[in-house]
N, C-alpha and C positions, 0 to 999 in steps of 0.2 A: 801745624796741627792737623791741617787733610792728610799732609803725607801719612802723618801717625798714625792714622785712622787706617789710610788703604792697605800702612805694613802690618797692623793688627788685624784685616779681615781676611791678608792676601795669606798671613800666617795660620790663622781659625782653619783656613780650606785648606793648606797643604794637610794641618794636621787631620782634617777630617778623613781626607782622598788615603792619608797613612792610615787611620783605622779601619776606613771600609776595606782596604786590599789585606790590611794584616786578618782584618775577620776571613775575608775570604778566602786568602790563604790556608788560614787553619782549618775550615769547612770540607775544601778542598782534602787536603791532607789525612785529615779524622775521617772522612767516608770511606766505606769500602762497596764492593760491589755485590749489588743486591743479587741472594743466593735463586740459584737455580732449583725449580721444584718443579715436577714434573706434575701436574694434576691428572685427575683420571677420563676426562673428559675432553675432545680437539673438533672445534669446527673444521670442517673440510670437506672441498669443493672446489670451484672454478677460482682462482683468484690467492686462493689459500694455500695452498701446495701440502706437502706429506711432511710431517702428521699432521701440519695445520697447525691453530692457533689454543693451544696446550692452555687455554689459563683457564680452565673453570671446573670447580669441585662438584657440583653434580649436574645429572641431566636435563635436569630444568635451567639452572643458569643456561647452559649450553644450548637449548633446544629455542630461549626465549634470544637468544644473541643472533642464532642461527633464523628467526624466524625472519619473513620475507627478502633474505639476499640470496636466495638458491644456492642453499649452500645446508648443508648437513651437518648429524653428530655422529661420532663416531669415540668408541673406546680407544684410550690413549697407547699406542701399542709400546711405548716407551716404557709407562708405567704396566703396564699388565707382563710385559716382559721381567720386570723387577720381581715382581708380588708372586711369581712361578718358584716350587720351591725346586732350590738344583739338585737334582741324581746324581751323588756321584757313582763312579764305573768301582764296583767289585773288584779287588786284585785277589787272585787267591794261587797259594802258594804252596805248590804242587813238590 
């Protein structure tokens, strides 16, 4: 009767150990990779490097993240590069 018992518990956990990895299999799988967005605001300074740390939509976020690590705000030169509207070059046809 103990045998019983240990092969009904020893079974309960394989099938458990089978759900947790099939979930996380499929978790795994179904994610994809969170999209890249450039905000308009980048701490940078000592430690941070060029352009810095790009996550925050305005200057107060940025200015309150930035406050006492000596370390600055600056406009995102990624996004201010984007938001420029292109020229294009005239062809004219002589």
């Amino acid at each position: 009767m103990i045998a019983a018992q240990e092969d009904s518990i020893m079974h309960n956990a394989k099938l458990a150990m089978l759900v947790l990895l099939a979930a996380g299999s499929a978790t795994m799988a179904g994610s994809t990779p969170a999209a890249a967005y450039d905000y308009p605001y980048c701490v940078q300074g000592r430690g941070v490097g060029i352009p810095g740390d790009c996550s925050y939509q305005t200057y107060q976020q940025c200015m309150a993240s930035a406050a006492g690590r000596g370390v600055y705000c600056n406009v995102n030169p990624r996004a201010a590069l984007n938001q420029q509207p292109r020229r294009g070059r005239v062809y004219r046809d002589y």
